[in-house]
C-alpha positions as CSV (number, residue, x, y, z in Angstrom):
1,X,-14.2,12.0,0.0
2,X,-10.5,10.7,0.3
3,X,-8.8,12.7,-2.6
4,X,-5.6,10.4,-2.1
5,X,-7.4,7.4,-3.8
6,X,-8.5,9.3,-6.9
7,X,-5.7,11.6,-7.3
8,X,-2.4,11.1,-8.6
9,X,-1.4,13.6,-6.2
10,X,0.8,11.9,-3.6
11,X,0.3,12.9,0.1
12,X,2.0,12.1,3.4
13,X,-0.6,9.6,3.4
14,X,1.8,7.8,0.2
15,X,5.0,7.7,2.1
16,X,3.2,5.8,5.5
17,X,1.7,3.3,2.9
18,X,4.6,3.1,0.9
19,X,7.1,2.1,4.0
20,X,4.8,-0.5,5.2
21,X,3.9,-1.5,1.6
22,X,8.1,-2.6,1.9
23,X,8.2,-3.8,5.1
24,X,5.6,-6.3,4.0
25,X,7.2,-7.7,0.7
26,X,10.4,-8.0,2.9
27,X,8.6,-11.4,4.2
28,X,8.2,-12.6,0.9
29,X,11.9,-12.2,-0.4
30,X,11.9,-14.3,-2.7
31,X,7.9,-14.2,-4.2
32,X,6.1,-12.1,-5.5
33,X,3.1,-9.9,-3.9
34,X,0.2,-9.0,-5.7
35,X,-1.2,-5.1,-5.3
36,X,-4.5,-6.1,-4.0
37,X,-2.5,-8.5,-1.1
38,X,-0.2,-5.4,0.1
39,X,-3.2,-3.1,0.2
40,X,-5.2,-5.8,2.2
41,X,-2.4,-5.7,5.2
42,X,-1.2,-2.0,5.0
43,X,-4.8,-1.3,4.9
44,X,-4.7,0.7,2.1
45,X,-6.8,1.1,-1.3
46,X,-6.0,-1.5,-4.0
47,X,-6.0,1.5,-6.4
48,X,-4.2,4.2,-4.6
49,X,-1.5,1.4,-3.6
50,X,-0.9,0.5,-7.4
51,X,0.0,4.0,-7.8
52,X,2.3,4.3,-5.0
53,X,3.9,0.8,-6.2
54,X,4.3,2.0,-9.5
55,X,6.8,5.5,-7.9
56,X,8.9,2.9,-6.3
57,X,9.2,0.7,-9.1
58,X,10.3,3.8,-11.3
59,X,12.8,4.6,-8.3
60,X,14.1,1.0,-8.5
61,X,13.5,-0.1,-4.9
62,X,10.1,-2.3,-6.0
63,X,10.5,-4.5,-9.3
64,X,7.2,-5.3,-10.5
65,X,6.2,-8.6,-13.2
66,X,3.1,-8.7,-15.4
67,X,1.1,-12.0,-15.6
68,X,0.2,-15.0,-14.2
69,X,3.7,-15.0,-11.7
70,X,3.4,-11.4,-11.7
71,X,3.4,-9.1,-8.6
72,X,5.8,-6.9,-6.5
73,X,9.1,-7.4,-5.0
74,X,11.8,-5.3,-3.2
75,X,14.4,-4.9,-5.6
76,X,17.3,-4.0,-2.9
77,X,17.9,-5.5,0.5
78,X,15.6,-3.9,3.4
79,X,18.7,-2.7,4.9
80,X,19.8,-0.5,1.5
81,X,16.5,1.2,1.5
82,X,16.9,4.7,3.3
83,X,13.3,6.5,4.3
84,X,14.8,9.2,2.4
85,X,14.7,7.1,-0.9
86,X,11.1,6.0,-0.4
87,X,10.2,9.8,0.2
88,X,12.4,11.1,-2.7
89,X,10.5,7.9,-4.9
90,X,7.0,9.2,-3.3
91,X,7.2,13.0,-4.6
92,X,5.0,14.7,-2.2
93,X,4.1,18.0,-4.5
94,X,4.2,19.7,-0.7
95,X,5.4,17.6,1.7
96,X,4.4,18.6,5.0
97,X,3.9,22.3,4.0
98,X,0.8,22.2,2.7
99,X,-1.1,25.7,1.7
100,X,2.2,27.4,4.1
101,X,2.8,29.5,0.8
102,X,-0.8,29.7,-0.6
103,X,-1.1,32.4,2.4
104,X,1.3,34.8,0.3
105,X,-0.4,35.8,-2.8
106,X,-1.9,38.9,-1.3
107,X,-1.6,41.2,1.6
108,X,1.1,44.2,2.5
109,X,3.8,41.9,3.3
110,X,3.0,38.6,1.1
111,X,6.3,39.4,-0.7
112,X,8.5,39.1,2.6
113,X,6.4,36.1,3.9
114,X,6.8,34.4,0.7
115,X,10.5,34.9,0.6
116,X,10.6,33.4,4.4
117,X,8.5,30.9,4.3
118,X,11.1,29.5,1.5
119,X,14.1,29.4,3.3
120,X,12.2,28.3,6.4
121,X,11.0,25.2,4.2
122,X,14.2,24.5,2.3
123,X,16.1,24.4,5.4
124,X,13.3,22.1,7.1
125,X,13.5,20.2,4.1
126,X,17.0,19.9,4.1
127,X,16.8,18.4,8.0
128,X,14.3,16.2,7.2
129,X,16.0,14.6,4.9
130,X,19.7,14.2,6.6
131,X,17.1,11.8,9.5
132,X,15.5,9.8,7.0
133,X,18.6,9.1,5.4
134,X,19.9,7.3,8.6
135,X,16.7,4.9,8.7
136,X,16.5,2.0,6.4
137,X,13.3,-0.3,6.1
138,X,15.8,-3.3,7.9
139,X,14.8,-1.3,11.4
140,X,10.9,-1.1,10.9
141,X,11.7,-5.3,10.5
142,X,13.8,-5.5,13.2
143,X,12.9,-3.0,15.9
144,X,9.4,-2.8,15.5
145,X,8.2,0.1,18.1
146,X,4.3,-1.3,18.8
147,X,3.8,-3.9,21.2
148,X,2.8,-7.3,20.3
């Protein structure tokens, strides 16, 4: 079972949809997109993509419009959309650490590992973010890297 589309846990999973779910609306700057239409081309979940939607709506970079007109938009130009914001709008619970600090609750030295494996993360963490800060979604548009 694929816990992403019936959790409300996000996943690395989230941010991939999420950056293509904005490269997608870019096309359609100044219409709307309907949930189920994104999914369909990201090849996502109709569900699961309404959820990620909805974090990037509460971050402001996707404004959203109930009804008949309604749908999804980018609320910012592709080029003032950093990676980092989509991630930060995402909030992966453990983003690309996953169960690193469920192996410390026990053992002779869980304490030390516990304390390392911290710092090692923040610091990773802290990378991370300073290169997906210098990548908007404008480059995914423009420099696409697969082959046509």
């Amino acid at each position: 079972m694929i816990t992403e589309k019936y959790t409300g846990t996000a996943t690395p999973k989230w941010f991939g949809y999420a950056l293509q779910s904005l490269v997608f609306m870019s096309g359609y700057r100044n219409e709307r997109c309907a949930s189920n239409e994104i999914a369909g081309n990201v090849c996502g979940e109709p569900t699961l993509m309404r959820r990620i939607l909805s974090r990037l709506v509460k971050a402001g970079i996707v404004e959203a419009r109930e009804g008949r007109d309604g749908g999804y938009a980018l609320s910012r130009a592709p080029e003032d959309i950093t990676f980092a914001d989509v991630y930060r709008a995402i909030q992966m619970v453990e983003p690309l650490y996953a169960g690193l600090l469920g192996t410390t609750k026990n053992g002779p030295f869980a304490e030390e590992a516990r304390k390392m494996f911290t710092k090692v993360i923040s610091e990773s963490e802290d990378q991370l973010m300073r290169v997906l800060e210098r990548h908007t979604i404008a480059e995914l548009i423009e420099n696409p890297t697969i082959e046509k």
